[in-house]
Structures are given as structure tokens and as C-alpha cells.
C-alpha positions as CSV (number, residue, x, y, z in Angstrom):
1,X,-107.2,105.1,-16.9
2,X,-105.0,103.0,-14.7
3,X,-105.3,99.6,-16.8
4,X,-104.8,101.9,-20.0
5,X,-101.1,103.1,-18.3
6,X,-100.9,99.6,-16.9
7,X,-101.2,97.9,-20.2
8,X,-98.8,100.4,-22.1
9,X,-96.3,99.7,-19.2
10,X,-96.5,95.8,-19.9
11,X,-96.1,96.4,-23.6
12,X,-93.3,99.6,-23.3
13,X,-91.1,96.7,-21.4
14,X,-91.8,94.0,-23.8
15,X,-90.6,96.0,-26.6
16,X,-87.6,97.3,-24.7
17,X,-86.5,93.5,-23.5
18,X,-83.5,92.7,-25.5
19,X,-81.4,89.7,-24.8
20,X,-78.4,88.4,-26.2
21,X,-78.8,84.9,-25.7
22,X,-81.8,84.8,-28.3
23,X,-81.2,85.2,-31.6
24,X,-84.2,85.9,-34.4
25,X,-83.2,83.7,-37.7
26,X,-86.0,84.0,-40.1
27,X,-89.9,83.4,-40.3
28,X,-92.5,82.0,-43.0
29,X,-96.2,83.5,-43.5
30,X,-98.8,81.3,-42.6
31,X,-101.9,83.5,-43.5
32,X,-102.2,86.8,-45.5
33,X,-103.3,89.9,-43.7
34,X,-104.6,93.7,-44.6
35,X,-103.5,95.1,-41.6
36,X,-100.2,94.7,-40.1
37,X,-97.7,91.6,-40.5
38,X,-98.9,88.1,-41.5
39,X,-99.7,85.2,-39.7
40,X,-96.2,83.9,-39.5
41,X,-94.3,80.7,-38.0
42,X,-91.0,82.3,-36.2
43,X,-87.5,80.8,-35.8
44,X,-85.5,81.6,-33.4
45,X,-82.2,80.3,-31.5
46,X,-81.3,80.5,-27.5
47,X,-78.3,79.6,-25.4
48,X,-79.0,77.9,-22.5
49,X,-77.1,80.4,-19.8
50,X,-75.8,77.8,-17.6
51,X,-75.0,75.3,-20.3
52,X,-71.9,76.2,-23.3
53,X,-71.5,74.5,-25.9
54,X,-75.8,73.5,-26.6
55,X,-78.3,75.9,-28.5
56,X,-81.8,75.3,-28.8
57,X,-83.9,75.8,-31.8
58,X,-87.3,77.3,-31.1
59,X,-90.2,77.4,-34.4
60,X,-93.4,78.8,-32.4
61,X,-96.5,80.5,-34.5
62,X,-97.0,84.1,-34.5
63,X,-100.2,85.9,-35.1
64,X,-100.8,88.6,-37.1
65,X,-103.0,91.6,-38.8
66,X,-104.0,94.7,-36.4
67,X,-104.3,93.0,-33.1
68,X,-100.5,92.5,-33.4
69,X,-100.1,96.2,-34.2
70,X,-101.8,97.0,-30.9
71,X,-100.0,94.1,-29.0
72,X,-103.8,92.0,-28.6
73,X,-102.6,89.3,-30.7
74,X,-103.2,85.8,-29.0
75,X,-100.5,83.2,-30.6
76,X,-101.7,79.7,-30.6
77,X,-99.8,76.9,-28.3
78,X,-98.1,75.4,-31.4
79,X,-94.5,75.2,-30.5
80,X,-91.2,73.0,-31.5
81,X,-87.9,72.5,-30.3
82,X,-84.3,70.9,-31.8
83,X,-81.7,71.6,-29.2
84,X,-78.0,70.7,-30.4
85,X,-74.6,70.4,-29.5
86,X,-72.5,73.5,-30.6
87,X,-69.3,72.8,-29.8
88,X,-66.9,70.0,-29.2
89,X,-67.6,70.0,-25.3
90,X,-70.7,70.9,-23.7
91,X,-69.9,72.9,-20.5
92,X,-72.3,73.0,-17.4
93,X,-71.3,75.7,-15.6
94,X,-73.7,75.4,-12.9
95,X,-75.9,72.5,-11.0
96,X,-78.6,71.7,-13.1
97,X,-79.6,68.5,-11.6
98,X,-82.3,69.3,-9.0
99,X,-84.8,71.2,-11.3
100,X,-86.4,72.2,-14.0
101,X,-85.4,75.1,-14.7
102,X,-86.6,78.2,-18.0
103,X,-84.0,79.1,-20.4
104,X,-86.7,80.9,-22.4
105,X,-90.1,82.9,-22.0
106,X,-92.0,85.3,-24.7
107,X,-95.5,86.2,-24.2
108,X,-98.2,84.6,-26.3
109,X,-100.9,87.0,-25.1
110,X,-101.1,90.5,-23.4
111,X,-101.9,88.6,-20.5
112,X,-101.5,85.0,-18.6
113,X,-100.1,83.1,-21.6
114,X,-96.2,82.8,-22.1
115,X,-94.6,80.0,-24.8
116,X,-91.6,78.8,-23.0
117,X,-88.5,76.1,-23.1
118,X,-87.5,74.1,-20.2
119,X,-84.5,72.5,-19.2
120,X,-84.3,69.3,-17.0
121,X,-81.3,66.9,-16.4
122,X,-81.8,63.1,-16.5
123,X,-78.9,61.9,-13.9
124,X,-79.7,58.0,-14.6
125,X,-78.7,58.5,-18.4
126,X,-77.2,61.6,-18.1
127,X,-79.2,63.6,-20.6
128,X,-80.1,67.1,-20.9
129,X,-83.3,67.3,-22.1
130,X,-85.1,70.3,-23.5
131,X,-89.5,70.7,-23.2
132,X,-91.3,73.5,-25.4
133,X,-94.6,74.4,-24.1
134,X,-97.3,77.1,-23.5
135,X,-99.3,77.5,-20.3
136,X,-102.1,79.9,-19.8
137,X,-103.4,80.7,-16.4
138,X,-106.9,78.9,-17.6
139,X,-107.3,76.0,-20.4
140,X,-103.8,76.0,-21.0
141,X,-102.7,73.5,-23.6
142,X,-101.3,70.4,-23.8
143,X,-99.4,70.9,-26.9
144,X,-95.4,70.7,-26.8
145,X,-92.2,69.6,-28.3
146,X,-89.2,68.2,-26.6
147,X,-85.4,67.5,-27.9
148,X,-82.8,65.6,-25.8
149,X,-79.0,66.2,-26.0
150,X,-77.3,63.2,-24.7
151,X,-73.7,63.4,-22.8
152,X,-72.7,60.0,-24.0
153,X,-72.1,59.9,-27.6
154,X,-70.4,57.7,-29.9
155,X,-67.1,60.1,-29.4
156,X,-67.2,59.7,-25.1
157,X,-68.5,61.7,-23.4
158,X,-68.8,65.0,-24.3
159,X,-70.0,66.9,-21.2
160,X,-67.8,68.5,-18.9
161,X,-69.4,69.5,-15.2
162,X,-67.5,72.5,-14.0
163,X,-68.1,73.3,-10.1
């Protein structure tokens, strides 16, 4: 009984997280299903929080039928990112040189498996680079997908370090 309540708790907050920094943009079916939504691939955008003027495109596949219906569904480790610059200056608002650091997280699983983006700073050639992945706690997989937004561009540089 207490896994039961522990499960609907996991799944309760999961429904409940909203945040404003991700934004849902559109999604294809994949594979037909009886029960519940299709297999799908889902697009979606996210704002780095320390970082303004860069958003991140995020394409990851989502599984469907009645295991998604009951929140069992086990997406697969495909993943791809396109990060971009958004505005005329990029704005770091914060360090971000020392580590890696998540800008985004969803659950591929019920449990243990989470598709995520990560952001790390290259300092020699001051680049912001951007790493999709999924990890499981066991046999996680070595697929991923990274996109690099470079400070120097053709127009100067464009970021702006604000301390």
C-alpha cells in the first residue's frame, strides 16, 4: 500500500510541475496506438535561467498507448538539441564557468531515467555549449545531441558577462 501512495505521489507532482521557462511547441506521431496518445516525437523550447538572450530547442521521443495513461511509459534515449541566440546580446547573468550545470530535466520513466540538457562553458573559445542526454541509474545510454552557441561571431562579440 505504501509504494501504491508513493508512486501516485511521484506522479501527482509530475503532473502539477509547471515551469515557465519550458515551452511545449508541437509534436509528430511516430506509431499508432488503441489506447491512449501515439508514439510521438515532442518539441519543445527552454531558457537557460542564468543565460538571456539563448533558447534551446529540445526534440526527444515520447511513448505512447496505455502505459502512458497510467504514467509506466519508458521513452527511449533518443534525444536532440539546437540551442540559438535570441536576441542581439546574450546576457550571463551568473558564473557559469566552473561547471556543468542542468537547465532541463523530464522523466523518461516512473523511475531512475530522466532525459536532460546540460550546459557547460568553454573559457579557451568562449563558447556555451549545450549536451542532450539520458541517464538511467543502470545501462544508461550513450545516445546524445549537443549544439554550441559561440560568443564570437562575425558581428563581435555578442556576449555580455554581468557580475
Amino acid at each position: 500500500m505504501k509504494n501504491i501512495f508513493l508512486i501516485l505521489s511521484i506522479l501527482t507532482l509530475n503532473l502539477l510541475a509547471n515551469d515557465d521557462a519550458i515551452n511545449k511547441i508541437d509534436s509528430v506521431n511516430t506509431a499508432w496506438k488503441l489506447l491512449g496518445k501515439n508514439d510521438r516525437i515532442e518539441i519543445i523550447s527552454v531558457k537557460d535561467p542564468k543565460i538571456d538572450g539563448i533558447t534551446c530547442f529540445l526534440s526527444y521521443a515520447k511513448k505512447g498507448g496505455a502505459s502512458e495513461i497510467v504514467g509506466l511509459e519508458e521513452d527511449t534515449s533518443n534525444a536532440s538539441v539546437s540551442c540559438v541566440q535570441t536576441a542581439k546580446k546574450i546576457t550571463i547573468k551568473e558564473d557559469i564557468s566552473k561547471d556543468k550545470e542542468n537547465i532541463f530535466k523530464k522523466r523518461s520513466s516512473v523511475l531512475f531515467k530522466k532525459t536532460q540538457v546540460v550546459r557547460m562553458y568553454d573559457e579557451k573559445d568562449n563558447a556555451i555549449i549545450y549536451l542532450a542526454y539520458s541517464d538511467k541509474l543502470v545501462d544508461g545510454s550513450p545516445n546524445n545531441s549537443i549544439s554550441v552557441v559561440p560568443c564570437n561571431q562575425a558581428v563581435g562579440n555578442v556576449c555580455e558577462f554581468i557580475k
